[in-house]
C-alpha positions in Angstrom: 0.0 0.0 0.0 1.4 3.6 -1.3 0.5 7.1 -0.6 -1.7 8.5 -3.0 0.3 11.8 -3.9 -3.2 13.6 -4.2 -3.4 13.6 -0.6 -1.0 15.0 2.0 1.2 12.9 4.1 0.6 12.8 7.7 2.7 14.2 10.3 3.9 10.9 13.5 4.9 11.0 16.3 6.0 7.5 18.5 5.9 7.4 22.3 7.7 3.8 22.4 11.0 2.2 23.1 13.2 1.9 20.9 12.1 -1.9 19.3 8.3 -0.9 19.1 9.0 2.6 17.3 11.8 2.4 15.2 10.2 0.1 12.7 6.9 1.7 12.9 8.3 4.5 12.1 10.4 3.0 9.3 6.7 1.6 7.7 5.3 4.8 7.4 8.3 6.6 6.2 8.5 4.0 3.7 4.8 4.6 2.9 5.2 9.0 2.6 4.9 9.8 5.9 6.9 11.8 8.5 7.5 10.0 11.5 9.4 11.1 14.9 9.7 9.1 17.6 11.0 9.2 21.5 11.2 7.1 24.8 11.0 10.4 26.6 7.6 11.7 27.5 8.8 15.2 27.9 10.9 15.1 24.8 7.2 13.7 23.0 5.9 17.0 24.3 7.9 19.2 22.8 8.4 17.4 19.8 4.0 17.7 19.7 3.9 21.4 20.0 6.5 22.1 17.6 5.7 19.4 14.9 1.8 19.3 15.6 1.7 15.3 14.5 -1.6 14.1 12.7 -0.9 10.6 14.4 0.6 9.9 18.0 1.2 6.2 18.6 1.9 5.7 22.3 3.5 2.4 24.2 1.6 3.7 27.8 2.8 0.4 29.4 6.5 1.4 29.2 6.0 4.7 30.7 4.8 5.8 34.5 2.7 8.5 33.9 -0.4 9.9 34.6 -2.2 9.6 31.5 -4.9 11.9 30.9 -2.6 15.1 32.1 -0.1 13.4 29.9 -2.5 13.4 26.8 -3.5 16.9 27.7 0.1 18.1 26.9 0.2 16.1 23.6 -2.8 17.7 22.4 -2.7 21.2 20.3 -5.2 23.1 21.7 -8.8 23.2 20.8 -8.6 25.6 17.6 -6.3 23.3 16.2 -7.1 20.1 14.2 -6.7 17.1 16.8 -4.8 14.2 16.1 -5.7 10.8 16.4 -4.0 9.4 19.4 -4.1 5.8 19.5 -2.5 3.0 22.4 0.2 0.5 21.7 -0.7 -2.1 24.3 -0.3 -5.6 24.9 -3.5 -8.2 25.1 -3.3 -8.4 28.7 -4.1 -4.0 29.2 -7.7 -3.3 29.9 -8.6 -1.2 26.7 -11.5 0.2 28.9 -9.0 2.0 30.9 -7.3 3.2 28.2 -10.2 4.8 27.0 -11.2 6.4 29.9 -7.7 8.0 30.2 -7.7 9.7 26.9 -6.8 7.6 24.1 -8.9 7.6 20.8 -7.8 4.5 19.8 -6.2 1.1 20.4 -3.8 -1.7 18.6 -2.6 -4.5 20.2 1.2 -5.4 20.0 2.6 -6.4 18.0 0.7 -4.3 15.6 -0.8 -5.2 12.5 0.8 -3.4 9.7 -2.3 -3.7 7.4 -4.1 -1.9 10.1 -1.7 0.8 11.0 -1.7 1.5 7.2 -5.1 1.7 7.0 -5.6 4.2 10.1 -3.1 6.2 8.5 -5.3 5.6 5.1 -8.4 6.8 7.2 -6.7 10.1 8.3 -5.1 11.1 5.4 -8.7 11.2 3.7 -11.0 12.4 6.9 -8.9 14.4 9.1 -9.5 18.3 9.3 -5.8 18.9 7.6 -6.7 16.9 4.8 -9.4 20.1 4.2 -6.2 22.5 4.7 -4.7 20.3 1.5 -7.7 20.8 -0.3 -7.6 24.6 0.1 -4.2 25.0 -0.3 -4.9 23.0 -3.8 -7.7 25.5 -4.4 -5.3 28.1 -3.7 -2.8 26.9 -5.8 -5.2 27.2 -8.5 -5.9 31.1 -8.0 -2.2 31.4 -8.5 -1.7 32.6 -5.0 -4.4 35.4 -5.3 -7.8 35.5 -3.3 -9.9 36.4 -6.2 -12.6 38.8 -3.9 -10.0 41.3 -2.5 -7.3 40.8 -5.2 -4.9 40.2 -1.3 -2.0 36.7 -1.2 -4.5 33.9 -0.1 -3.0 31.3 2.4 -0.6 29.6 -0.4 1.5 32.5 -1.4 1.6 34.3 2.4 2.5 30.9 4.3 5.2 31.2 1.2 6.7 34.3 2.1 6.2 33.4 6.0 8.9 30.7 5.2 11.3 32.8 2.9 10.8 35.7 5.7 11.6 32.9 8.7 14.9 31.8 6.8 15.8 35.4 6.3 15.2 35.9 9.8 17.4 33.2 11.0 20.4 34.4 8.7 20.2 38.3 9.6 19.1 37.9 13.1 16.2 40.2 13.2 12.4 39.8 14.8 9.2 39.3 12.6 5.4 38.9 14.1 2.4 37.5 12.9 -0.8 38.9 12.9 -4.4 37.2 12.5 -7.5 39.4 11.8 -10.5 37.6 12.6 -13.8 40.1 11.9 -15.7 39.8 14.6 -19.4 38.6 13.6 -19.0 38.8 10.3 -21.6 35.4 9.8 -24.4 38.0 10.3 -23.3 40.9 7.8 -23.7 37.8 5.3 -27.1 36.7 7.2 -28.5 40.5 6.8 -26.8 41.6 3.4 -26.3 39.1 1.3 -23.2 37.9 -1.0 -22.8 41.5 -2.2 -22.3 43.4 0.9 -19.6 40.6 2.1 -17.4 41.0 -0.3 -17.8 44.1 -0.6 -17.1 44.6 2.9 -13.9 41.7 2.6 -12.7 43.8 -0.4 -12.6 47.1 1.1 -11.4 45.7 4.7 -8.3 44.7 2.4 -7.6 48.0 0.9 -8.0 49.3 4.6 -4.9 47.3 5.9 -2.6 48.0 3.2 -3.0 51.8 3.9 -2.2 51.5 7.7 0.7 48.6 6.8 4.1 49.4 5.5 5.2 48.5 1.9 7.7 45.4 3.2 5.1 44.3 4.9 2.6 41.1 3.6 -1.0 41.0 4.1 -3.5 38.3 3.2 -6.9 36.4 2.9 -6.6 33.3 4.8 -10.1 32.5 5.2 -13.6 33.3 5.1 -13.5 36.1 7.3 -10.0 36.0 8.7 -6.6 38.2 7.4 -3.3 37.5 7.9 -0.6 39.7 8.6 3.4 39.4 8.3 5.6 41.8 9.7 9.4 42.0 9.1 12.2 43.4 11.2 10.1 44.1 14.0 11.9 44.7 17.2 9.6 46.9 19.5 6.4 45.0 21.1 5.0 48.3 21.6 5.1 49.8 18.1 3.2 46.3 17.2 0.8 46.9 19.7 -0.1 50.2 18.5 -0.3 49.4 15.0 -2.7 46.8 15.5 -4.7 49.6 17.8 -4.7 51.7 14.1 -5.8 48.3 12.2 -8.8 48.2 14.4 -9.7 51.2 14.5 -9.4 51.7 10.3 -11.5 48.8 10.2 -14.3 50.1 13.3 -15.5 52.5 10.1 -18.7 52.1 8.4 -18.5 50.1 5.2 -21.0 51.9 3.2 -23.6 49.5 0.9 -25.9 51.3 -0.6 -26.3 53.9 1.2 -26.6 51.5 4.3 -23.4 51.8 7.0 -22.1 48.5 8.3 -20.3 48.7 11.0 -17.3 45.6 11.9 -15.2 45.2 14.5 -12.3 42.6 14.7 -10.1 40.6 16.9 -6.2 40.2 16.4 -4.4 37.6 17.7 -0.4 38.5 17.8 2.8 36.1 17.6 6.2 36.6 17.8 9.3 34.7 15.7 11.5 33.4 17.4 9.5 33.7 20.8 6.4 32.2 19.6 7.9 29.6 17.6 10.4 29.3 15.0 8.6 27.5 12.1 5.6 28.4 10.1 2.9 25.6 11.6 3.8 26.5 15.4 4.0 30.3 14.5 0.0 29.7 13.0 -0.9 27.8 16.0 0.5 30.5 18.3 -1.5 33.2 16.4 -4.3 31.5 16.7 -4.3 31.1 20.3 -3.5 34.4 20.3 -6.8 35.3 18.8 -9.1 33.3 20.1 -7.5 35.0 23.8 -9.0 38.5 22.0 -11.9 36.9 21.2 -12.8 35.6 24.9 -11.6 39.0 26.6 -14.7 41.1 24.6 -13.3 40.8 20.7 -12.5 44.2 18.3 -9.6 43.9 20.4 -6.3 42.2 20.4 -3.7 40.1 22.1 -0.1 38.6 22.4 0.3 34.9 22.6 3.5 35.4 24.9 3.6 34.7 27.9 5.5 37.8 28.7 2.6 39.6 27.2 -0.6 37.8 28.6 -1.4 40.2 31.2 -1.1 43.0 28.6 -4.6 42.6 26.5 -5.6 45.7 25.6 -9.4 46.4 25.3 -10.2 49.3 22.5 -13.8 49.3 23.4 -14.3 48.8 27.0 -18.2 48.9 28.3 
């Protein structure tokens, strides 16, 4: 059984000694996949938040631990596509308390590679980044252009993310990442119409690129969401502020037909290297980052470091 190359390989990570992982992970590198693997549950951690794995096999036997903290850790959080974590046990482990503790899934050692295969099979086709793939496809397509507001779409900015990260690393200078979510945008759409969205996405886009600088990259990620890349960027507070001036260019009536609509928008706000050093943690990071905006009263915005969590600042206190 091959990889189909119309689908995207998955991202593994092995929690086992050394005889159970290494030729797992050898089968699915041999099949297109990535695969990591560890005997150290703290290592695993780290290895999960920087890697964000699709798959996470886990020997639980062969490790004293308490289990569903454990699984906590390995997780992403909540805004972030879950993997499938799944138990390498012997016959003899009650796979009712494995359940119970957190694991999705169970295969009994030694495991079947038929049915490893086929899980992996089964994730490459169902799990939420297989939809990412599809987009980025679609996006491909468009040749890197969102065809509403004429901005990068999530192709060509996660391009220049990675060609601004390694430029980053060679010159030693700061970049952050911005995401615009507009706040309640679902019911412009359930009021307006088609037209008055994109109107509204198209001139929310002409907005940011007054307020950003000319080196800087701004793009349409998703429906309602923007995303912002910001190079040689070595004061916090001059960030801060210019996502103060986003918000409030965008708190201006979009006028449709003689009809003001009013938005508001939450930014979520990570820092390279601080936040994290590749381009999949550094979206993870941002997108904590904005959901934290989000939960402290949205059309406001927030840092993802830890450094910065006591520093949201609300535009629009009531």
């Amino acid at each position: 059984m091959s990889i189909n190359r119309g689908t995207t390989a998955l991202s593994t990570l092995i929690l086992a000694g050394h005889n159970i992982a290494k030729p797992l992970a050898d089968l699915l590198s041999q099949h297109g996949h990535q695969a990591r693997y560890t005997e150290q549950l703290s290592l695993a951690h780290e290895l999960a938040q920087q890697h964000l794995p699709d798959l996470i096999l886990v020997a639980p036997d062969q490790q004293s631990a308490n289990w569903p903290e454990a699984l906590t850790h390995l997780r992403p959080s909540a805004s972030y596509p879950q993997p499938l974590v799944v138990a390498l046990t012997e016959p003899s482990l009650a796979p009712g308390e494995l359940i119970q503790a957190g694991f999705d899934d169970i295969l009994t050692l030694p495991v079947q590679t038929d049915l490893l295969l086929a899980k992996a099979r089964w994730l490459q086709i169902n799990h939420p980044r297989a939809a990412r793939h599809n987009a980025l496809v679609t996006d491909r397509q468009h040749g890197g252009l969102d065809p509403i507001t004429g901005l990068p779409n999530r192709f060509l900015f996660d391009d220049r993310l990675s060609h601004a990260i390694y430029r980053a690393r060679r010159d030693l200078f700061k970049l952050a990442l911005m995401l615009l979510d507009l706040d309640d945008f679902k019911q412009i759409h359930e009021r307006f119409g088609d037209d008055a969205t994109e109107l509204a996405l198209r001139e929310i886009g002409a907005r940011l690129l007054t307020v950003l600088r000319k080196t800087d990259t701004v793009a349409r990620i998703g429906h309602d969401k923007f995303a912002i890349l910001l190079e040689q960027t070595d004061h916090q507070d001059d960030i801060a502020m210019l996502a103060k001036r986003l918000i409030d260019r965008i708190n201006l009536p979009v006028d449709f037909a003689g009809v003001p609509i009013t938005l508001g928008a939450s930014i979520g706000i990570a820092l390279f290297p601080l936040d994290g050093s590749e381009v999949e943690p550094l979206h993870k990071a941002v997108d904590l980052a904005m959901y934290k905006a989000k939960q402290s009263g949205k059309n406001t915005y927030a840092f993802i470091s830890q450094r910065q969590e006591q520093e949201i600042c609300m535009l629009n206190p009531s």
